[in-house]
C-alpha positions in Angstrom: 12.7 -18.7 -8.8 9.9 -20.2 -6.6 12.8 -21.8 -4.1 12.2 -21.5 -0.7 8.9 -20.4 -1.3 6.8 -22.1 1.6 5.9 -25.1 2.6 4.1 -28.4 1.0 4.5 -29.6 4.4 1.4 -32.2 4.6 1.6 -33.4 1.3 3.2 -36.0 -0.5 4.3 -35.6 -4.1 2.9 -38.7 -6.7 6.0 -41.1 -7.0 5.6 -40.6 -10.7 6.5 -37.0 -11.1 10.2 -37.0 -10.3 10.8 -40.9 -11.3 10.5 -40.4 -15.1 9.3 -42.6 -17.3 10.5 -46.1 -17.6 12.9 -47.2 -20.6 10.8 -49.9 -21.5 7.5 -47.5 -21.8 9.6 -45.6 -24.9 9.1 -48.2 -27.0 5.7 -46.9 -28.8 7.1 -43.4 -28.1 9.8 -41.1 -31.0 11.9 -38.9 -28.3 12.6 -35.7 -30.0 14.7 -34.2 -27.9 16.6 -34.1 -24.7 18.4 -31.8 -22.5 20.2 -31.6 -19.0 19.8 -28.4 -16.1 20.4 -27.4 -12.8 17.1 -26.8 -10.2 19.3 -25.8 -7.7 21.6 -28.5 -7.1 19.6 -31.1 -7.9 20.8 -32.4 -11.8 17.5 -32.5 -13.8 17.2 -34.5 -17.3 14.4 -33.5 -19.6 13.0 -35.7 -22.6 10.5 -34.6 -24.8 8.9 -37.2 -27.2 6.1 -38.0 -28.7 3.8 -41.1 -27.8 1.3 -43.4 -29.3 -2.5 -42.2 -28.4 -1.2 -38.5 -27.5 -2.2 -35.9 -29.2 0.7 -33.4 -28.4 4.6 -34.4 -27.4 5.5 -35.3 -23.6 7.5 -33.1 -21.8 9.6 -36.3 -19.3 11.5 -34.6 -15.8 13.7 -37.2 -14.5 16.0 -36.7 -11.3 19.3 -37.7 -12.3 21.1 -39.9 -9.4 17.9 -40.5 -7.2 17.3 -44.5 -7.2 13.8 -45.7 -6.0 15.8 -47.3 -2.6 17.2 -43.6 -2.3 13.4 -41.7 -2.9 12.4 -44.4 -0.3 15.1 -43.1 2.1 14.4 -39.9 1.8 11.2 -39.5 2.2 11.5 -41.3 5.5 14.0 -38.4 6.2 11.3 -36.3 5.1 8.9 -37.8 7.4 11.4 -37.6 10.8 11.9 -34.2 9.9 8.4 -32.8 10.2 8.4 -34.4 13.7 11.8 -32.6 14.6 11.2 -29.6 12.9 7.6 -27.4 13.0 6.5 -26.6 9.9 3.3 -25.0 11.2 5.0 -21.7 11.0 5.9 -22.2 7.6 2.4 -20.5 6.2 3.2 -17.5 8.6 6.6 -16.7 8.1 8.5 -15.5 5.2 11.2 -17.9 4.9 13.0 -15.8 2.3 13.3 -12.5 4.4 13.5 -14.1 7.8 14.9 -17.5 6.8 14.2 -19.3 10.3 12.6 -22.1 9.5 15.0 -22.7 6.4 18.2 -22.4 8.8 16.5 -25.2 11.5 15.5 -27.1 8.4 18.7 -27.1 6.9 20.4 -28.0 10.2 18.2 -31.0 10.7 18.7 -32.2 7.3 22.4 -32.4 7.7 21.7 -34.1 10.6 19.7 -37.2 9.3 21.6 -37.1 5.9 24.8 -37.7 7.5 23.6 -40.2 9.9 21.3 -42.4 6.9 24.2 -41.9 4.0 27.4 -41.8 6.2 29.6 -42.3 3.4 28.6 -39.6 1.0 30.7 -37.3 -0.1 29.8 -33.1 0.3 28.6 -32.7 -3.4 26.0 -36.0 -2.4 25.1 -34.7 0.6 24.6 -31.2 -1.0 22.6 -32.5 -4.1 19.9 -34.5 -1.5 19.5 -31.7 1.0 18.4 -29.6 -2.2 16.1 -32.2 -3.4 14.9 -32.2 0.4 14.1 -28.7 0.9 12.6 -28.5 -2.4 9.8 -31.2 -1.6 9.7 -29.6 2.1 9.4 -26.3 1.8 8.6 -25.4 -1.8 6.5 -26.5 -4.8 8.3 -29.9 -5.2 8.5 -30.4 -9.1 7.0 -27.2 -10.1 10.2 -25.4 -8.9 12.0 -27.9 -11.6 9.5 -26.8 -14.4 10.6 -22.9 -13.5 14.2 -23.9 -13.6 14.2 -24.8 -17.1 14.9 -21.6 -19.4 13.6 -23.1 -22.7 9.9 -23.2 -20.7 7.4 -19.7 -21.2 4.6 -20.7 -19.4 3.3 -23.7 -17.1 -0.4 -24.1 -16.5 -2.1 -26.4 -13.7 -5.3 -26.8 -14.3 -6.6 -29.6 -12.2 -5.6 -32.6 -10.0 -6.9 -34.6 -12.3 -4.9 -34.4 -15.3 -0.7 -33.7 -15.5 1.0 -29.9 -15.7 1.4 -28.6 -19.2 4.0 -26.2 -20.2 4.9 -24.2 -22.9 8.4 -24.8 -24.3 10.5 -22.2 -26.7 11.1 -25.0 -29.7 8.0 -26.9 -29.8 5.1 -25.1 -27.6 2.6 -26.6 -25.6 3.4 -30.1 -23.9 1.9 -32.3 -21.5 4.4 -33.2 -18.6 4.9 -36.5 -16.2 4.4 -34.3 -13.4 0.5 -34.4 -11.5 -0.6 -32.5 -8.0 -1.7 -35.0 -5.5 -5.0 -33.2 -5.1 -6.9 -30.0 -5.6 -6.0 -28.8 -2.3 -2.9 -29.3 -2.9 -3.0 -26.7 -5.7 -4.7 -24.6 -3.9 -2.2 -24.3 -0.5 0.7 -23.5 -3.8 -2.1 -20.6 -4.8 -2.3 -19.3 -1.3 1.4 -20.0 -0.3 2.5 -17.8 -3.7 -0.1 -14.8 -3.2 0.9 -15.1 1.0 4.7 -14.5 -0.2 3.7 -11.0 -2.3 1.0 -10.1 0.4 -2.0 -11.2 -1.5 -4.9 -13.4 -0.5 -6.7 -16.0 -2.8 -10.3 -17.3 -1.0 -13.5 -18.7 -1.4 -14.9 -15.0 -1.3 -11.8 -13.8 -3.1 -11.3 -16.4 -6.1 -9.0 -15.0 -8.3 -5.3 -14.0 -7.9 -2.8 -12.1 -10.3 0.1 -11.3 -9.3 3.8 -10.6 -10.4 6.5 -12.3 -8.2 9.5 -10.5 -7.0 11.2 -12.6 -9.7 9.0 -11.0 -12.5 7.6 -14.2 -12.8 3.2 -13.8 -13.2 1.4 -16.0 -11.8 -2.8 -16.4 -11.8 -4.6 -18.9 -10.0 -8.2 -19.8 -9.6 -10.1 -21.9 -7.4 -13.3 -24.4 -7.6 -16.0 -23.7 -8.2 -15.1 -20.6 -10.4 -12.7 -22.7 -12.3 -15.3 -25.7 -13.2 -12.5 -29.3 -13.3 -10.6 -27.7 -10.1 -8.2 -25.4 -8.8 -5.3 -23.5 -11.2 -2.4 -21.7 -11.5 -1.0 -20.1 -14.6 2.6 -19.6 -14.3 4.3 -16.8 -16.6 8.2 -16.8 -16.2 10.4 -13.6 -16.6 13.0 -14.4 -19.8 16.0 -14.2 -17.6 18.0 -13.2 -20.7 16.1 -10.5 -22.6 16.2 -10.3 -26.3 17.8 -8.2 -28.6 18.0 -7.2 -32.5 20.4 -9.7 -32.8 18.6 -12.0 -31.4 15.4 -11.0 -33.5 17.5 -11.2 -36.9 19.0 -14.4 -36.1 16.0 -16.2 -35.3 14.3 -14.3 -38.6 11.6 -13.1 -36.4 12.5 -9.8 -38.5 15.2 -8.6 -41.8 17.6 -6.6 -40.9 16.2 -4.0 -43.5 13.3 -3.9 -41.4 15.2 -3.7 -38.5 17.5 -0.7 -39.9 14.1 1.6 -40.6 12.8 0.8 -37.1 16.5 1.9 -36.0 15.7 5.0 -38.2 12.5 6.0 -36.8 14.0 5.3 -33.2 17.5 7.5 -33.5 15.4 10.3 -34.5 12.6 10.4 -32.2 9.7 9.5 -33.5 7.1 7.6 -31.3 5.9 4.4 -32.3 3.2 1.5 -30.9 3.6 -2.0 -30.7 0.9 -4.2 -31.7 -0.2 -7.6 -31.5 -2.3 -10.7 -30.0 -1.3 -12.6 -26.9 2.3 -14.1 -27.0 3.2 -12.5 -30.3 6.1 -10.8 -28.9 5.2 -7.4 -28.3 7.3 -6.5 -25.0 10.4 -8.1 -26.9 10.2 -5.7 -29.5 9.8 -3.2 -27.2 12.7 -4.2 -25.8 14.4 -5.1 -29.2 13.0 -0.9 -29.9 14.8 0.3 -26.8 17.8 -1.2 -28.1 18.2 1.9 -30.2 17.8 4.9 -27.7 21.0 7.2 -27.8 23.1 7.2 -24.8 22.6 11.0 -23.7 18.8 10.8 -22.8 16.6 10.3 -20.0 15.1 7.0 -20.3 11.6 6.4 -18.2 10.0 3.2 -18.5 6.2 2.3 -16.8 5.2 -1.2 -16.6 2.6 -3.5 -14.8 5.3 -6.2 -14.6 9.7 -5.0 -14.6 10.5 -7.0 -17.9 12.0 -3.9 -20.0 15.6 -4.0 -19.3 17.9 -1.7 -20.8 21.8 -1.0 -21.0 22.9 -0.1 -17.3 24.8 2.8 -18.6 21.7 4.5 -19.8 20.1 7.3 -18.5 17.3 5.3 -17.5 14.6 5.1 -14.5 12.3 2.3 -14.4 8.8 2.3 -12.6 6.1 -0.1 -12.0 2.7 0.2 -11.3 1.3 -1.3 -7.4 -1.7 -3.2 -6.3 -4.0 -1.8 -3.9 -3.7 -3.8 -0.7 -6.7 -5.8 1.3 -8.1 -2.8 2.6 -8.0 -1.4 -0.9 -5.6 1.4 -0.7 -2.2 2.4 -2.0 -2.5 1.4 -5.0 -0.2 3.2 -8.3 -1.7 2.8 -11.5 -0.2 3.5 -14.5 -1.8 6.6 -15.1 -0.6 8.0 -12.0 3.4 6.8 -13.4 2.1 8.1 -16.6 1.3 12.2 -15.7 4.2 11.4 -13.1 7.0 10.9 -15.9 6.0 13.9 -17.3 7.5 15.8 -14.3 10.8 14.1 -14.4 12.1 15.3 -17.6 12.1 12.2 -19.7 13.3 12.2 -23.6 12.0 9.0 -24.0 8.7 7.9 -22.4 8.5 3.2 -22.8 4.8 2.1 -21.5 4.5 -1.4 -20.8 0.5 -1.8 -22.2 -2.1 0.9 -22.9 -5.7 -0.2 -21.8 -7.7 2.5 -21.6 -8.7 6.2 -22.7 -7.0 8.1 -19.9 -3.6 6.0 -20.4 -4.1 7.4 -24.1 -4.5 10.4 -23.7 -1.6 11.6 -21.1 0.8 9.2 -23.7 -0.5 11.4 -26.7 -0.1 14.6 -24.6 3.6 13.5 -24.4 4.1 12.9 -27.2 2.6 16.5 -28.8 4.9 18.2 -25.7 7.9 17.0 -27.1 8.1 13.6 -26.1 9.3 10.2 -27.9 6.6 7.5 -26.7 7.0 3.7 -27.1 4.1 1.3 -26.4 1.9 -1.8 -26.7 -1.4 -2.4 -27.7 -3.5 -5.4 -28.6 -4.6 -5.8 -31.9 -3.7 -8.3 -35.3 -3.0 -6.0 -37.9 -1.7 -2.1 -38.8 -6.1 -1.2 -39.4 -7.4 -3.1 -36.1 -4.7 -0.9 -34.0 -6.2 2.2 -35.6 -10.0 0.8 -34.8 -8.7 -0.2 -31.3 -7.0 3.2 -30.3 -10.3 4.9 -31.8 -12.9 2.9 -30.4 -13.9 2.3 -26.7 -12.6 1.7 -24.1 -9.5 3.8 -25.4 -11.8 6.1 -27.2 -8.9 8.5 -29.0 -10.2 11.1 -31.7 -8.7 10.5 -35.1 -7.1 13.7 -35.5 -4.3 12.4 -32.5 -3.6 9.6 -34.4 -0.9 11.2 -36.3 1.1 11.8 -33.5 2.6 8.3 -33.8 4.7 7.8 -36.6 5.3 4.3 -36.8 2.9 0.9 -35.8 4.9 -2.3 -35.8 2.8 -5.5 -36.1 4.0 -8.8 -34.3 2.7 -12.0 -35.6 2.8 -15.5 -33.8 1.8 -18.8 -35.8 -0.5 -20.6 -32.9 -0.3 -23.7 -35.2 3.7 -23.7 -34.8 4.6 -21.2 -32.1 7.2 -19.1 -34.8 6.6 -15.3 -33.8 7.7 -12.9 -36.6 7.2 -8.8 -37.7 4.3 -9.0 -39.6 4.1 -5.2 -40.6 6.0 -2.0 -40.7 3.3 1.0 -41.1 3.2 4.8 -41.2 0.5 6.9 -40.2 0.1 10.1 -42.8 -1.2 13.3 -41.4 -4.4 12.6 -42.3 -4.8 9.5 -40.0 -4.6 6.9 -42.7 -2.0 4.1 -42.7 0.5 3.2 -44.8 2.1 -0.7 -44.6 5.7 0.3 -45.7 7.1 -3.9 -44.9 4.8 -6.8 -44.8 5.5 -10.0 -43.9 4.7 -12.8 -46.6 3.3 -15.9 -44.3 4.2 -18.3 -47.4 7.6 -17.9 -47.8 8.2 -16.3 -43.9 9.8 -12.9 -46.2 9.6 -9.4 -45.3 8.6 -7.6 -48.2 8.8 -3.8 -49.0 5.3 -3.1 -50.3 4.8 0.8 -50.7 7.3 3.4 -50.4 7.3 5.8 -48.1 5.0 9.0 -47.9 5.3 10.5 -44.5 7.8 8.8 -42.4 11.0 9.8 -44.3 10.0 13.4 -45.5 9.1 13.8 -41.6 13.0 12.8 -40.6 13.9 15.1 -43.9 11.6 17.9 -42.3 13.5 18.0 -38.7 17.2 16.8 -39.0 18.0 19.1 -42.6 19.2 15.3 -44.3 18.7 14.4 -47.7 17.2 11.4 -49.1 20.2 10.2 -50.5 21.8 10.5 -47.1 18.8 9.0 -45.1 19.3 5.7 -47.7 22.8 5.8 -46.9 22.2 6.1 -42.9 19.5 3.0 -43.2 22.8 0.8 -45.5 25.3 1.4 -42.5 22.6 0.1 -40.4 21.9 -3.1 -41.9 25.9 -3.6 -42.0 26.0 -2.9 -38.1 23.1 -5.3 -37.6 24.6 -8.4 -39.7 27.5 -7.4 -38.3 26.2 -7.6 -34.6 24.5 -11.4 -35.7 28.2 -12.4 -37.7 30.0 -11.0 -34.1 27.3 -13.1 -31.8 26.8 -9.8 -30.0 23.4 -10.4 -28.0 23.0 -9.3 -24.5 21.3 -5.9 -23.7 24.7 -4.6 -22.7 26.7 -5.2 -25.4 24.2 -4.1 -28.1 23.9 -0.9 -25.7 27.8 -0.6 -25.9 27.6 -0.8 -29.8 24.8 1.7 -30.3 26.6 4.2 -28.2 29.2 3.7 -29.7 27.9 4.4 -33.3 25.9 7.5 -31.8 29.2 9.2 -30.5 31.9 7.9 -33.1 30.0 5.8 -36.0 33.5 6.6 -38.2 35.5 4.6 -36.0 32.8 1.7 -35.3 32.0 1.3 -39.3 35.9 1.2 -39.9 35.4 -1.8 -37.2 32.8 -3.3 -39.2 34.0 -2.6 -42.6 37.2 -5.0 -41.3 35.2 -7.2 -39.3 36.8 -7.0 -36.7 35.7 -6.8 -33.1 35.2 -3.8 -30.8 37.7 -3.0 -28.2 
């Protein structure tokens, strides 16, 4: 992700961060778990335990097949190669569109590695001229930590103390990995922001940005940030999720799933809610799961993390900086009143932060367009206070206009995300919370029936009740049948919605069997 990003050139990486931690040192420690990956072709082993004295597990990285004679070799390698080689232009050039001082790196690396470990074979020689360009011209051990899928997040915050990450299973950990030094972290600040043309200084302190990758990264300097320098690393979830993915991990039913499907198939808009981390862009993306295949698809984000089917009818946009000079930017307002101009049937907004964002999204939606957002805020009630308050500032009586506020719910104490509620909004702005989640028991319950968002479906497709309880059934079959199946890539849920949107008689035959789809 951050490979051949530029150089650490000066520096020398702490002997501790890629050595591991001793077997003897385990034996006041309980390892919970441990896991092997790739950074590039450089085999990694990961243990996470948990250790007498710490307060939170320890995330170990330990470079399989690298002895302490070898690291010693090496980094003598290291050293004649920044004698041979000028690094100097390393902070000017960017190595990933020109790739010059890569290629002479590269070549001198073969050079020394065949002359120091003559009898290695090409896969040896391979794995150590990774591990040497990764020290040489990257972020050493921080490209490891964004290697590692089951990782969210990984936060520097000082010289003084080791990198934390947050992990998938078992949230925030405390590594073996440390930064020689603040300025250190701070040539990784200004060697990320140079790569995306962006400048973090003493005058300038602050830097967020969004890596080609999709990857967000923020840094700070001293004194602004008070222990030292930091950078807040975000990754992009290379794999996206999908309902499937959602039902499995219970992070929602698949009845509450099958009314969300509902709302979606017939167009009505719906908001996203939620604090930070809950979850909100992967129901959005969980949401856009559901879009018919015959419809134009525009989707506005700060950051590309929507993805949808690549069949679709589907044009994705993203918002741009302003430059040094302070021009060019493209905010989202400007994608916003753009969209409106390209035909879209389906309108998927990345955040809404303020009034004017509001207001072009509830102008599509009362000109005919379905609308699909975020917003921060806990619960059904604070998303109505938020859109109605400053700085969005909406008037009441627009409210209506969305149909359906799903609530995501993370548990900070154990990292679980889940739907916490299902709510309608009646035509006279109140709410209604349809499907609550029960924190106890981790249940979605049904709560109140429905009062507007059903009759509102009756209203403009002519169906029944009856035949609206029967549409929501077959869904909940397709969706445990999707989970039974394993089908959980954006692509082949796409494949199977299309598929039930063009010829459901054939695909519930299918299920009815369950079989699989040819």
């Amino acid at each position: 992700m951050l490979h051949k990003a530029k150089s650490e050139a000066h520096h020398k990486e702490k002997k501790s961060r890629s050595a591991g931690m001793p077997e003897k040192a385990f034996s006041d420690t309980k390892v919970i778990s441990t896991y092997n990956f790739s950074s590039g072709n450089i085999p990694i082993t990961i243990k996470i335990y948990t250790k007498k004295g710490e307060f939170v597990p320890i995330y170990d990285v330990s470079i399989s097949g690298i002895s302490k004679n070898t690291e010693i070799v090496l980094e003598r390698i290291r050293e004649e190669l920044t004698s041979q080689v000028s690094l100097g232009m390393v902070d000017i050039l960017n190595t990933k569109s020109t790739g010059i001082i890569e290629k002479k790196f590269t070549e001198a690396i073969e050079t020394l590695l065949n002359r120091h470990f003559p009898d290695a074979n090409e896969s040896v020689i391979g794995f150590l001229k990774s591990y040497l360009i990764q020290k040489s011209l990257g972020m050493g051990s921080i490209e490891i930590l964004m290697d590692d899928v089951y990782l969210e997040e990984i936060a520097i915050n000082d010289a003084e103390e080791p990198v934390w990450v947050y992990h998938i299973k078992y949230g925030w950990l405390k590594t073996t990995i440390t930064m020689q030094s603040e300025d250190q972290i701070r040539h990784y600040a200004a060697m990320i922001g140079r790569k995306i043309g962006r400048q973090i200084t003493i005058l300038e302190p602050l830097m967020d940005a969004h890596l080609e990758t999709g990857d967000r990264v923020n840094a700070t300097l001293e004194p602004i940030s008070v222990h030292g320098n930091t950078i807040t690393l975000r990754k992009f979830a290379a794999k996206p999720w999908t309902i499937t993915d959602f039902i499995k991990s219970e992070t929602i039913s698949p009845a509450a799933a099958a009314l969300i499907w509902l709302g979606t198939q017939f167009e009505l808009s719906a908001l996203i809610s939620g604090g930070t981390a809950t979850g909100k862009t992967s129901m959005l993306n969980v949401v856009a799961n559901f879009f018919p295949p015959n419809q134009r698809v525009i989707s506005i984000e700060d950051t590309r993390e929507i993805q949808l089917p690549k069949f679709l009818h589907w044009v994705p946009m993203v918002t741009r900086l302003p430059n040094p000079e302070g021009k060019g930017e493209i905010s989202m307002l400007d994608l916003l009143v753009n969209s409106l101009r390209m035909r879209p049937d389906r309108i998927v907004v990345g955040e809404i932060r303020r009034k004017r964002e509001a207001e072009v999204l509830f102008e599509a939606i009362h000109t005919g367009h379905s609308v699909y957002a975020t917003v921060h805020a806990n619960d059904t009630r604070e998303t109505i206070t938020r859109l109605t308050n400053p700085p969005i500032d909406i008037p009441m009586t627009m409210i209506p206009a969305i149909s359906m506020i799903i609530v995501q719910y993370r548990n900070r104490r154990t990292g679980i995300r889940k739907t916490f509620q299902i709510s309608e909004i009646l035509p006279n702005s109140e709410t209604n919370t349809l499907i609550q989640l029960d924190i106890k028991s981790g249940k979605l319950n049904q709560i109140n029936k429905s009062k507007s968002l059903i009759s509102t479906i009756e209203l403009f497709t002519g169906f029944t009740q009856n035949e609206l309880k029967k549409s929501i059934s077959e869904k909940e079959l397709i969706l445990k049948w999707l989970v039974r199946q394993d089908i959980n890539t954006v692509d082949e849920v796409g494949k199977v919605m299309a598929q039930y949107y063009t010829d459901s008689a054939n695909l519930m035959e299918v299920i009815k069997k369950n079989r699989k789809l040819a």
